[in-house]
N, C-alpha and C positions, 0 to 999 in steps of 0.2 A: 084511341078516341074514335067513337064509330058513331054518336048521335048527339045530338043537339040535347039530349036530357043529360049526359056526360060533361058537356060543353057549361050548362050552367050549373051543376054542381062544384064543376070548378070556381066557376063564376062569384056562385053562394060563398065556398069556404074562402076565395080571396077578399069578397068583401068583408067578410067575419074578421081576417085576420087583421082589416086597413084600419075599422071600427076600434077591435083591443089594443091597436098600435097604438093609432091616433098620431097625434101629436107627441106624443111618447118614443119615437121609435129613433132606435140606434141607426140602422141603416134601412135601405128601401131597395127593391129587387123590381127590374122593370122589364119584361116579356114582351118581346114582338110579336105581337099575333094579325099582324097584315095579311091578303093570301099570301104570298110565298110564307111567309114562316110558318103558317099553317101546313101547307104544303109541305114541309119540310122538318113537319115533327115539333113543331113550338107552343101544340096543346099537351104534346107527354112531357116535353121537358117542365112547362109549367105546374103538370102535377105532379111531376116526382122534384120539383123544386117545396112545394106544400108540403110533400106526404115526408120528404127532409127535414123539414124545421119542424113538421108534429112532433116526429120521432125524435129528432134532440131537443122538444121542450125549450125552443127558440120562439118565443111570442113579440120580442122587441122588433119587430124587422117584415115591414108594408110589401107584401108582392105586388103589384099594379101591371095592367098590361098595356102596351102602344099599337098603333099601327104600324106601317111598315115608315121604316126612317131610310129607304136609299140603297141598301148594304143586302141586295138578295142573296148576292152568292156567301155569303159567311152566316146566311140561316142556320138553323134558329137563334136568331140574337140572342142577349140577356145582356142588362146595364145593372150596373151594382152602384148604390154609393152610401159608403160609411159615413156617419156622420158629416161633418162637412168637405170631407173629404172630395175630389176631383171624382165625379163619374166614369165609369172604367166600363168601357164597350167590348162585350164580348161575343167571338163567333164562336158559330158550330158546336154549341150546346146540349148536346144530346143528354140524355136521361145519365148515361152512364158516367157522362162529365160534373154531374148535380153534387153527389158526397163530395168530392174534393173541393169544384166552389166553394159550398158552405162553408168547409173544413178551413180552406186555407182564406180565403179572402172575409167569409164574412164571422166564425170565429176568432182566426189568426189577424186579418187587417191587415194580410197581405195579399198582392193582386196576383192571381195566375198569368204573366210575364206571355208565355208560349201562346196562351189562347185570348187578346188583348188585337182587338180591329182596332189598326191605326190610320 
């Protein structure tokens, strides 16, 4: 992420995806992008969390992004919650962390145990 045109392209396709959720959606993906998480990579995690669910044809499921919530040192957060399920806070989110979330918590509905801020 190197400009502000980058910045709301991201912007654009999460609100696209909040619009075709709607009220419709199975679970919702929530990105910290306070400075620190910025600082610390939580505009790439945010688009390789989008350009994940493009590519699995995952349209039920709201990305939305926060400010910072407290928690700088386990940047870049990420908050998941399935259905009604309990929200499940997660550090250290790097791009490379993105497939297996999806995979395992928001396909499977199970939560990644190891990467889980308690």
């Amino acid at each position: 992420m190197k400009s502000l045109a980058e910045l709301q392209k991201i912007k654009e396709r999460a609100l696209q995806r909040k619009r075709l959720g709607g009220q419709n959606a199975r679970a919702r993906i929530i990105v910290g992008m306070g400075t620190c998480g910025i600082a610390a990579g939580a505009r790439d995690t945010m688009t390789a969390i989008l350009k994940e669910l493009e590519q699995r044809h995952i349209e039920d499921v709201i990305v939305t992004q926060t400010g910072c919530i407290g928690l700088c040192e386990y940047e870049p957060i990420v908050q998941v919650q399935v259905g009604s399920e309990e929200l499940v806070t997660y550090g250290k989110i790097d791009t490379a962390r993105v497939p297996e979330l999806i995979t395992k918590h928001i396909q499977g509905g199970e939560p990644v145990a190891e990467w889980i801020v308690k």
